[in-house]
C-alpha positions as CSV (number, residue, x, y, z in Angstrom):
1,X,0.0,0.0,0.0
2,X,1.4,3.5,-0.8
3,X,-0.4,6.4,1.1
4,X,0.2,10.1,0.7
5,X,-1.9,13.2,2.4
6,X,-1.6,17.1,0.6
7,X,-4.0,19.6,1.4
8,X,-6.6,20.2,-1.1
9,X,-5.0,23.0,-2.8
10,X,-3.1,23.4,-6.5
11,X,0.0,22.0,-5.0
12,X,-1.8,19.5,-3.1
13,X,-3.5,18.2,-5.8
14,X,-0.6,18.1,-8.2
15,X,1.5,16.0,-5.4
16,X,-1.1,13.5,-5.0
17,X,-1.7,12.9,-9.3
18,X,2.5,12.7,-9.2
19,X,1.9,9.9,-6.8
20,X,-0.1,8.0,-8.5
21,X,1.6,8.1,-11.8
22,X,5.1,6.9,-9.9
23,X,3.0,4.6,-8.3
24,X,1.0,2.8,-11.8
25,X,4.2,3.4,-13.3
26,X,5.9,1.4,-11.2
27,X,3.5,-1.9,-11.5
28,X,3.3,-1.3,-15.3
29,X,-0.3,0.5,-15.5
30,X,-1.3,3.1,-17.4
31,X,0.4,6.1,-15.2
32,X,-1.4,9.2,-17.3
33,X,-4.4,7.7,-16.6
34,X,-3.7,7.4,-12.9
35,X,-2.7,11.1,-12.6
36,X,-6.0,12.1,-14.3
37,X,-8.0,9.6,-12.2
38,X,-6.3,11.3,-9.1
39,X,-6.6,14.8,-10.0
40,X,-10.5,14.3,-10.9
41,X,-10.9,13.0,-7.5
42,X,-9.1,15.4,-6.0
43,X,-11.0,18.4,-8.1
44,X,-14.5,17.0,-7.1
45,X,-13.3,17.1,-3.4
46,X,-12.0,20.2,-3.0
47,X,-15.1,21.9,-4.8
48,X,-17.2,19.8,-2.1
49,X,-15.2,21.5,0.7
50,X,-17.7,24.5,1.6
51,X,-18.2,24.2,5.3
52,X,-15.7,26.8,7.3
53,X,-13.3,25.1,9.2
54,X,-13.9,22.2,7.3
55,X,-10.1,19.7,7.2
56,X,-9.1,20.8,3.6
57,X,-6.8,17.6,3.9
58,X,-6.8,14.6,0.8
59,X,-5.6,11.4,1.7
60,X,-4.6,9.0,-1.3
61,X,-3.8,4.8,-0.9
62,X,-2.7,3.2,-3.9
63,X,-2.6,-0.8,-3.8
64,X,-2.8,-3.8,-6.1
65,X,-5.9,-5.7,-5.9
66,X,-5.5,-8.8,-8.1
67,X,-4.9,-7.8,-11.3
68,X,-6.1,-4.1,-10.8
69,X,-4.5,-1.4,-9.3
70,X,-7.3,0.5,-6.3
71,X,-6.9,3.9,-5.8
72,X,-8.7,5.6,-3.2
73,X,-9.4,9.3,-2.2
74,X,-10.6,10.2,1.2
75,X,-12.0,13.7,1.7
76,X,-13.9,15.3,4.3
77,X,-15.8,18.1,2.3
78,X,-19.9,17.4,1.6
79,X,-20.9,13.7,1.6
80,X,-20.9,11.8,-1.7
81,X,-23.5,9.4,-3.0
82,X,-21.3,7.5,-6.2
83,X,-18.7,8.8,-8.7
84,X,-19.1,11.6,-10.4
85,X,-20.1,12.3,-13.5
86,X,-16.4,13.2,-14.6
87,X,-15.2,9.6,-13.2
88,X,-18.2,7.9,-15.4
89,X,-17.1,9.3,-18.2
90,X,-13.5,7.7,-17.9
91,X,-15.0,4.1,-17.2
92,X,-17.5,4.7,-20.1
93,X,-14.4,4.7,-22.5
94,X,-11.8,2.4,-21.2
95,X,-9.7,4.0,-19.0
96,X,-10.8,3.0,-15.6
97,X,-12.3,-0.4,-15.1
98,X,-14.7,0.5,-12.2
99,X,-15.5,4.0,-9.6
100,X,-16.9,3.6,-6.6
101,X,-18.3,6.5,-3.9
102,X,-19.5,6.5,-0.7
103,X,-19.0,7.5,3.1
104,X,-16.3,5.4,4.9
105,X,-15.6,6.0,8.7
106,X,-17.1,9.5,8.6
107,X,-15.3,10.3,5.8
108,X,-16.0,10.1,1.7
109,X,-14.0,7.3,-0.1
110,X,-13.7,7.8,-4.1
111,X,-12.8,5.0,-5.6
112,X,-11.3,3.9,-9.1
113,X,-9.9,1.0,-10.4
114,X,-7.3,0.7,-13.4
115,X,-5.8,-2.3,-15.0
116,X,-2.6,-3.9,-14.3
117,X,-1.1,-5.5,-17.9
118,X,-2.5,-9.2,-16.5
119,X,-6.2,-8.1,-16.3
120,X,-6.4,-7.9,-20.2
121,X,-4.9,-10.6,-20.9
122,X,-7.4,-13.3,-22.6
123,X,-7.7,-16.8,-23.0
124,X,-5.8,-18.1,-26.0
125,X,-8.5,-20.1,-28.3
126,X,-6.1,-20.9,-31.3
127,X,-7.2,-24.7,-32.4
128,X,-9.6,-24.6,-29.4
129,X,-13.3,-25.2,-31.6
130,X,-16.4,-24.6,-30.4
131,X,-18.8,-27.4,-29.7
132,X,-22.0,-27.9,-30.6
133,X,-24.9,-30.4,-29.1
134,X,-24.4,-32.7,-31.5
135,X,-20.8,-33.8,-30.8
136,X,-20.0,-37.3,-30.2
137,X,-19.9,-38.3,-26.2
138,X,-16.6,-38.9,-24.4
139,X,-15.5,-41.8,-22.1
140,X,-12.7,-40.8,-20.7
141,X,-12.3,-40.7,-17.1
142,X,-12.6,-37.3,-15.0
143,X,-11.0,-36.3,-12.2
144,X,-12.9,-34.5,-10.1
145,X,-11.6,-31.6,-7.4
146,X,-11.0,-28.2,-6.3
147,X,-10.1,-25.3,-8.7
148,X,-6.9,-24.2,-8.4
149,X,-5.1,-20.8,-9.8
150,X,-3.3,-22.8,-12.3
151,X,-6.6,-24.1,-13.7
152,X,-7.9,-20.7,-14.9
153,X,-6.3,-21.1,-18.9
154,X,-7.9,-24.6,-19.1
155,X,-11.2,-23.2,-17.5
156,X,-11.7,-20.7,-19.9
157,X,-11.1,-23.2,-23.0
158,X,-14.0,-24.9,-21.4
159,X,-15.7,-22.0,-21.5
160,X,-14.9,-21.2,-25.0
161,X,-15.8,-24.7,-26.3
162,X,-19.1,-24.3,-24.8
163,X,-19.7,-20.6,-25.8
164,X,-17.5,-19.4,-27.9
165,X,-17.3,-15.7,-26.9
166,X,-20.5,-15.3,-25.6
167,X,-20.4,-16.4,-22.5
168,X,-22.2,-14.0,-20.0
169,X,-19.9,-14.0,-16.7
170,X,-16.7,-12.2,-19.1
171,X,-14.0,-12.4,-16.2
172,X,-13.9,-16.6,-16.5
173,X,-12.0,-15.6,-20.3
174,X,-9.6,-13.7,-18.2
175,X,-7.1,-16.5,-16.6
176,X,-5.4,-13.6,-14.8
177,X,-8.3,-12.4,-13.2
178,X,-9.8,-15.9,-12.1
179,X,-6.2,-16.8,-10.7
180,X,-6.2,-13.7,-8.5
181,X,-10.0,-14.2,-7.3
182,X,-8.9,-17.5,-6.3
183,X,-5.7,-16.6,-4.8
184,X,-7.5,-13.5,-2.6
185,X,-10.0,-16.3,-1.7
186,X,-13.1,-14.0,-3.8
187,X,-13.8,-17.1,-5.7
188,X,-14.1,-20.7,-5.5
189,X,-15.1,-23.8,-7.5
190,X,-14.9,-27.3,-7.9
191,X,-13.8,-29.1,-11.5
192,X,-13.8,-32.6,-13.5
193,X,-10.3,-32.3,-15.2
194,X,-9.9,-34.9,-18.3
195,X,-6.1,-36.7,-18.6
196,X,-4.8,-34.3,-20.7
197,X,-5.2,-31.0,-17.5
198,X,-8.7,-29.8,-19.3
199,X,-11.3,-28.8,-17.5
200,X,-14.7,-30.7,-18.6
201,X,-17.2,-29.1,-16.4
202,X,-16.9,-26.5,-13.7
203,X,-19.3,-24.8,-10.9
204,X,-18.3,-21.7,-8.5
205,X,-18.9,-19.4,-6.3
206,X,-18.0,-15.8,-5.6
207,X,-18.5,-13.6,-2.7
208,X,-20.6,-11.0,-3.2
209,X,-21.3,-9.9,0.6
210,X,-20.5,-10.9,3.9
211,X,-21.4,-14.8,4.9
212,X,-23.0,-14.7,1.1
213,X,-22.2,-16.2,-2.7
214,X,-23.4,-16.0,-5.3
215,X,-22.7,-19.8,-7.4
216,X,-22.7,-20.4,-10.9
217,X,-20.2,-20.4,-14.0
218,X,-21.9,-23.4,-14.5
219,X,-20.6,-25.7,-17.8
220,X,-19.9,-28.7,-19.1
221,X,-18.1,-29.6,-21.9
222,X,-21.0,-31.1,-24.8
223,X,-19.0,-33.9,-24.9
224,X,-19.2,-34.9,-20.7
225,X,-22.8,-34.5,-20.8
226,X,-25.2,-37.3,-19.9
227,X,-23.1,-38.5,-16.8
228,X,-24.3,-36.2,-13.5
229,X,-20.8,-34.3,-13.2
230,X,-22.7,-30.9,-12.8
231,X,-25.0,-32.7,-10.3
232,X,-21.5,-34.1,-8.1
233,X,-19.9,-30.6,-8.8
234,X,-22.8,-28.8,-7.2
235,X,-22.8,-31.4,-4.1
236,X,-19.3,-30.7,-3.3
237,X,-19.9,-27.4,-3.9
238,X,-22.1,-26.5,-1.4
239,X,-20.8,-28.7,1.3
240,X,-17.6,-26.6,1.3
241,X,-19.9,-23.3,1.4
242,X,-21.2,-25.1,4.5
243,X,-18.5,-26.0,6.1
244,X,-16.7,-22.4,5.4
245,X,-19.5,-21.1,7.3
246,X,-21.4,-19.3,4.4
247,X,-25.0,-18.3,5.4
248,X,-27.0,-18.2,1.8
249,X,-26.3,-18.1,-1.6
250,X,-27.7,-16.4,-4.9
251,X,-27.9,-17.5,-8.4
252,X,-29.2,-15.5,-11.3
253,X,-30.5,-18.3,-13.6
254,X,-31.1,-17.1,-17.0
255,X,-34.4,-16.8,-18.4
256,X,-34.0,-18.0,-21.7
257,X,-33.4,-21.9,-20.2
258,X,-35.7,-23.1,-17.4
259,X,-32.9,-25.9,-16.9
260,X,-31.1,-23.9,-14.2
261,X,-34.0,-22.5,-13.1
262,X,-35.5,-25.7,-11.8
263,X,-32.0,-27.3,-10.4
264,X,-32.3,-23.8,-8.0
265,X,-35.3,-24.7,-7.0
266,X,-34.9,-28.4,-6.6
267,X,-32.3,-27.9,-4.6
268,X,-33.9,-25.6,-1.7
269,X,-33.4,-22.1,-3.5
270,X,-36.5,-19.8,-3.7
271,X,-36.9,-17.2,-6.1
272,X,-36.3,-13.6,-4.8
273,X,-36.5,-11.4,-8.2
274,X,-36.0,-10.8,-11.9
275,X,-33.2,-8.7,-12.9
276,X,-34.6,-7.1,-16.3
277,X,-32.2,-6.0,-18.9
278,X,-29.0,-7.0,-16.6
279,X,-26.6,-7.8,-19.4
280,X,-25.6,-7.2,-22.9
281,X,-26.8,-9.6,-25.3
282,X,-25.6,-13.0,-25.1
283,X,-25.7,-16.0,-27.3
284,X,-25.9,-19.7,-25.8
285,X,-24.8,-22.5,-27.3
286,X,-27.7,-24.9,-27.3
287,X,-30.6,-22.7,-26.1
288,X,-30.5,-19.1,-27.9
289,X,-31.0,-19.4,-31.9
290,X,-27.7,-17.2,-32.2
291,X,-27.5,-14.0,-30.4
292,X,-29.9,-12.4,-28.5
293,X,-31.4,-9.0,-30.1
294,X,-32.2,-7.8,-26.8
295,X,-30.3,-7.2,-23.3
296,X,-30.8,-10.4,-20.7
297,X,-32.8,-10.8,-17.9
298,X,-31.9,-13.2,-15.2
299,X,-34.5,-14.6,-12.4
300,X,-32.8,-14.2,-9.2
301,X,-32.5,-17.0,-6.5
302,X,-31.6,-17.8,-3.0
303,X,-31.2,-20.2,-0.6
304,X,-30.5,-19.9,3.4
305,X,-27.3,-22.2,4.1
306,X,-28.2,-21.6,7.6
307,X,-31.5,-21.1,9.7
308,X,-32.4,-17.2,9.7
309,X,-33.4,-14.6,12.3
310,X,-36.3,-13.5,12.4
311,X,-36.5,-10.0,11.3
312,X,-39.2,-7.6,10.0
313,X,-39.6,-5.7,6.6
314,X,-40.7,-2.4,6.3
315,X,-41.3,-2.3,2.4
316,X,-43.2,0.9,0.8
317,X,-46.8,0.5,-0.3
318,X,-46.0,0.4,-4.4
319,X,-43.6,-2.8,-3.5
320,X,-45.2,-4.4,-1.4
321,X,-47.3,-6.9,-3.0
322,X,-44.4,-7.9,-5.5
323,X,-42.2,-8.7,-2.2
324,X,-44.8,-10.7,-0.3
325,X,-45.5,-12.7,-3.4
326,X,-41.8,-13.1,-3.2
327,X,-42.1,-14.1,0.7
328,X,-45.3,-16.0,0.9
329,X,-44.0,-19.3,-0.6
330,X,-40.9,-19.2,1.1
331,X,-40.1,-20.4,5.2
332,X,-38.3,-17.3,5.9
333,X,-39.1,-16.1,9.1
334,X,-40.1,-12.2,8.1
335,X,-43.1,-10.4,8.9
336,X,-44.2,-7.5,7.1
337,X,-44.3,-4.0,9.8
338,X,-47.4,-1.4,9.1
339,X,-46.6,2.1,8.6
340,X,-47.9,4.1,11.5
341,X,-47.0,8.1,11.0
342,X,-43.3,9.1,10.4
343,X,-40.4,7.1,11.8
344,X,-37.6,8.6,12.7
345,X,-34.4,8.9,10.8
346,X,-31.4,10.8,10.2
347,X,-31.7,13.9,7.9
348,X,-29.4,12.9,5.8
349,X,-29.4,9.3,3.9
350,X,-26.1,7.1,3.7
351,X,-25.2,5.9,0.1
352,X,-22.7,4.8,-2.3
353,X,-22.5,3.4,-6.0
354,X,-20.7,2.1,-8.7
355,X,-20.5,1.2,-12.1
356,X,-20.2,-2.1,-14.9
357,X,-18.8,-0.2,-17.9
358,X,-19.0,-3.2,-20.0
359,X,-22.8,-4.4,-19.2
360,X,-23.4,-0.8,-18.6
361,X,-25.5,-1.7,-14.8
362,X,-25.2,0.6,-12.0
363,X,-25.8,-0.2,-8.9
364,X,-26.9,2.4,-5.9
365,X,-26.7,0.8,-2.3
366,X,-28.7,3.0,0.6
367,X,-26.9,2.4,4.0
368,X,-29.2,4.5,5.9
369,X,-32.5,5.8,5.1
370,X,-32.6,9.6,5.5
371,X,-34.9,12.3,5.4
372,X,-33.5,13.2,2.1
373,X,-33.5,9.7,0.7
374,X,-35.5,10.7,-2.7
375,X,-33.4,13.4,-3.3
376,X,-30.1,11.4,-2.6
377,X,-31.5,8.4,-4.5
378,X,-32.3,10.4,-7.6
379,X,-29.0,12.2,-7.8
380,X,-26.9,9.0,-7.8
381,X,-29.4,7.8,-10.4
382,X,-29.0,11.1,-12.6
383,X,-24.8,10.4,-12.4
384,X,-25.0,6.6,-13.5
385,X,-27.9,7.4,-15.9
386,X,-25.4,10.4,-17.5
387,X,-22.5,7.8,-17.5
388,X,-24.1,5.2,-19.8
389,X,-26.2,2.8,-18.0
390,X,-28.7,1.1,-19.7
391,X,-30.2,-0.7,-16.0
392,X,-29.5,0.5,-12.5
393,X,-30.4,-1.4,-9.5
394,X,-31.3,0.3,-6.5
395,X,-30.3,-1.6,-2.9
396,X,-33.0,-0.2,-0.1
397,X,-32.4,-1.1,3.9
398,X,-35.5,-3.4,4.2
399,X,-34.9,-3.3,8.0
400,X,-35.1,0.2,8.8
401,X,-38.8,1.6,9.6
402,X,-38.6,4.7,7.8
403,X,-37.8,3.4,4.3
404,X,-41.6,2.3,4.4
405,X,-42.8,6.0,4.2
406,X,-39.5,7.5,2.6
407,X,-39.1,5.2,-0.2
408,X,-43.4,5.3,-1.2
409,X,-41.9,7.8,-4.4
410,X,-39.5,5.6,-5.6
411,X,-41.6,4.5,-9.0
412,X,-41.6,8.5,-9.6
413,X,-37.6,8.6,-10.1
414,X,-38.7,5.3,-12.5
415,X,-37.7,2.6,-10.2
416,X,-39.8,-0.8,-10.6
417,X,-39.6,-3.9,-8.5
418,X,-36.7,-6.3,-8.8
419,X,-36.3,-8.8,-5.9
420,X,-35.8,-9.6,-2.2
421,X,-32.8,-10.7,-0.7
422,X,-32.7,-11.5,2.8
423,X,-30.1,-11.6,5.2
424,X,-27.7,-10.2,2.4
425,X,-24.6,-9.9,4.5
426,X,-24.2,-6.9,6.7
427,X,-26.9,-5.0,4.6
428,X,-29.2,-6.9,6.4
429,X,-32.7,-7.5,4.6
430,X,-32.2,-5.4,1.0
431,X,-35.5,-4.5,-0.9
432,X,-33.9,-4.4,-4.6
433,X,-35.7,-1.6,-7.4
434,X,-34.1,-1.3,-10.9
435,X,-34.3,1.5,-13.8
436,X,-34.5,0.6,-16.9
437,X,-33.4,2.7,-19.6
438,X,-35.8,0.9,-22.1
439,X,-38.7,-0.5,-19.5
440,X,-40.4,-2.3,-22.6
441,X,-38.9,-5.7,-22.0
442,X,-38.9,-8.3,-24.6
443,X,-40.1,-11.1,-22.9
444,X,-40.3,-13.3,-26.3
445,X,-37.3,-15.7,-24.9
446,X,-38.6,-16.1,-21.6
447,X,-38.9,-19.3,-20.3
448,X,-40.0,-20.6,-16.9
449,X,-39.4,-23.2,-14.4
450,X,-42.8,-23.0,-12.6
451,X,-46.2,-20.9,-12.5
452,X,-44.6,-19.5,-9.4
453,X,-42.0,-18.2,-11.4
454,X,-44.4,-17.6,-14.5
455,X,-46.5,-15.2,-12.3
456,X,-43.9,-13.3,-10.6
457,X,-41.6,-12.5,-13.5
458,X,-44.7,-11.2,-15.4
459,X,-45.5,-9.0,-12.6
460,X,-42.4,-7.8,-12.5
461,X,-41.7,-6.5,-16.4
462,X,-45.8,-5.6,-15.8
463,X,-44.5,-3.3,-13.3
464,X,-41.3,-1.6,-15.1
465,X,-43.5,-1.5,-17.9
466,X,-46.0,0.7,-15.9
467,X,-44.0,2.8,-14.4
468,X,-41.8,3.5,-17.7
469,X,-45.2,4.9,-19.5
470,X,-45.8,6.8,-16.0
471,X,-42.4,8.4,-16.7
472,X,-42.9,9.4,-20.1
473,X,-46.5,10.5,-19.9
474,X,-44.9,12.9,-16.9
475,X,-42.5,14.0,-19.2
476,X,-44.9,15.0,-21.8
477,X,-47.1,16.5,-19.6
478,X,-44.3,18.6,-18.4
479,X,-43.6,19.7,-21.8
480,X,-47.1,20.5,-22.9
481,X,-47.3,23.1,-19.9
482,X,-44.2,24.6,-20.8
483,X,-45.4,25.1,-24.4
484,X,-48.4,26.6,-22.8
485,X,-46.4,29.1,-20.8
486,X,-44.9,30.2,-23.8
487,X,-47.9,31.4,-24.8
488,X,-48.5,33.9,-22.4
489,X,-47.7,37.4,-22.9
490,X,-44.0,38.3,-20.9
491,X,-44.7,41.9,-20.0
């Protein structure tokens, strides 16, 4: 870790960009960039510095995480709620990877990640083919095992066989990144490896909050089909979650195959959402007649690994028959709070977000509901929306009292139901809502496991639907009195 502190001045700020360009320099990254990235940060604190008496101090850490290099700005000028709009614009094109921003220990924390040389590095498919359903069945033996770093090249030739480049999860054609997921302990997964070091079928898990995973990178090679490695990879799987003390995990099944679907389900899982529009366009070998016209949606899973608290939710009216569809079937111990008067709060709402350049997804988490949380909400939306994002997923404390009253405006700032998750790490209970930048979802592909998950999927793009039209017909109604206005005489 490098660390180095300048007051937020000129000179400051030049001292701090110097840094960093030494510092990306030095591990072979893209140093310009880093001075930029820096010197942005530093600019959008120091204009946020307007209290008197306010520490004018910036304080920069630069380390390598994995294959990226993490540089962070803490400032103690007006609270943030995500990047800016400057930082977007970098990640948009390339430069930066990913930005992050929120409040950290009473202070802000702006993020930005930029590649190291081994994050770009790709999977070399020369004389690797693509497989099709039709290719003759192998009997060679399989060993079966844990995934290791130096399994990564051979995992993404799986990969490739199966989906050429179209694969969804686009880290797993990245060795470099896989290896260091694995190494930091992000990631996990269990293989069948052929005699010749290949990997034939693979299922993982990463961590995406505290004591919770979410599994998949599910594939087997066409030609290892028909013999229940997927079904043995998934049992070993989840006894190591187990016994490594992990307390639920998600999985985003596709909804253009009802195959994974139902093994989620099968195997405890309970739907908790749809995620409409959550990637670019895929193509899958097998199930998708070429590539998708549309973005994908995903139905969203999970499954308690452990037996759950009882807790109660505190969801706002426009939500709350979408979440206690999602509830109702389900033996999580949750009870639904009624809204009596104002609850108290904070004035002020605690949030943070960040940005997927390449499936262009935001994603806004609320850590505390405030008095303000419409106004904070909107805002972060209005920076990801400006940045490029095409879907933005909102995560709402579904534990704290006030977000019942607070968040009742949400479908005005065009936010639709997504899911449920409960017990999602330190987050507690999180109510998910999603903007879409086009809510009129094709739902042409869809397929479906159940009626259960018929019914709730349908309400769900019924829902983004409505509140898309709501949007527009606001819009329009907006304009037509401002064409009336025009009208009138000015003096």
């Amino acid at each position: 870790m490098i660390t180095a502190s300048g007051p937020a001045d000129a000179i400051g700020i030049a001292a701090l960009a110097a840094a960093a360009r030494a510092t990306a320099q030095a591990h072979g990254a893209a140093a310009e960039v880093a001075g930029l990235a820096v010197q942005v940060l530093a600019e959008d604190a120091l204009a946020r510095m307007t209290v008197a008496g306010q520490s004018a101090q910036l304080d920069l850490g630069v380390r390598v995480d994995g294959t990226e290099l993490l540089l962070t700005l803490h400032d103690r000028g007006e609270p943030i709620s995500g990047p800016s709009a400057r930082l977007l614009v970098l990640v948009d094109h390339g430069f930066l990877t990913a930005a992050d921003g929120h409040i950290e220990e009473g202070q802000n924390a702006s993020i930005v990640r930029l590649a190291l040389p081994a994050h770009g590095r790709m999977v070399n498919s020369e004389g690797v083919d693509v497989l099709d359903d039709e290719v003759p069945l192998s009997d060679a033996p399989v060993t079966i095992r844990r995934l290791e770093p130096g399994d990564a090249p051979a995992l993404a030739r799986c990969i490739y066989r199966c989906y050429g480049w179209s694969y969804p999860g686009v880290n797993l054609y990245f060795p470099d990144r896989v290896a260091a997921a694995l190494e930091s302990g992000k990631r996990i997964g269990e293989v069948a490896v052929d005699p010749d070091g290949e990997v034939a079928a693979h299922w993982g898990a990463v961590y995406v909050a505290d004591g919770v995973v979410e599994t998949g990178g599910t594939v087997t090679d066409p030609r290892f089909r028909r013999r229940g490695i997927a079904n043995e990879l998934g049992d070993r799987l989840l006894q190591r979650l187990i016994d490594d003390g992990v307390r639920g995990r998600m999985r985003e099944p596709v909804l253009t195959h009802s195959a994974t679907q139902g093994i989620a389900l099968r195997e405890g899982a309970h739907l908790a959402g749809v995620y409409l529009n959550a990637v670019v366009p895929i193509h899958q070998i097998g199930i998708t007649d070429g590539m998708l016209e549309n973005r994908a949606s995903f139905t969203v899973m999970y499954g308690p690994l452990v037996p759950m608290s009882p807790a109660t939710l505190w969801i706002p009216a426009p939500f709350e028959a979408l979440a206690r569809t999602i509830v109702a079937p389900s033996d999580w111990p949750r009870e639904f709070g009624e809204v009596r008067g104002s609850q108290a709060c904070p004035d002020v709402s605690v949030i943070g977000s960040s940005y997927d350049a390449f499936n262009r997804v935001g994603v806004v988490e609320v850590f505390t509901v405030g008095d303000d949380l419409t106004d904070a909400v909107d805002e972060a939306l209005g920076q990801l929306r400006a940045g490029g994002a095409d879907a933005v997923r909102v995560h709402l404390p579904a534990n704290q009292p006030a977000l019942a009253a607070l968040g009742a405006g949400m479908p005005a700032l065009g936010l639709s139901f997504a899911g449920l998750l409960p017990d999602f790490g330190t987050f507690g209970d999180a109510l998910i809502l999603q903007w879409l930048r086009d809510p009129d979802v094709d739902t042409s592909t869809f397929v479906y496991a159940s009626d259960h998950v018929r019914h709730v999927a349908e309400a769900i793009v019924a829902q983004a639907r409505q509140v898309g039209e709501e949007g527009n017909a606001l819009r329009r109604r907006q304009a037509r009195r401002q064409r009336l206005f025009a009208a009138l005489p000015t003096a």
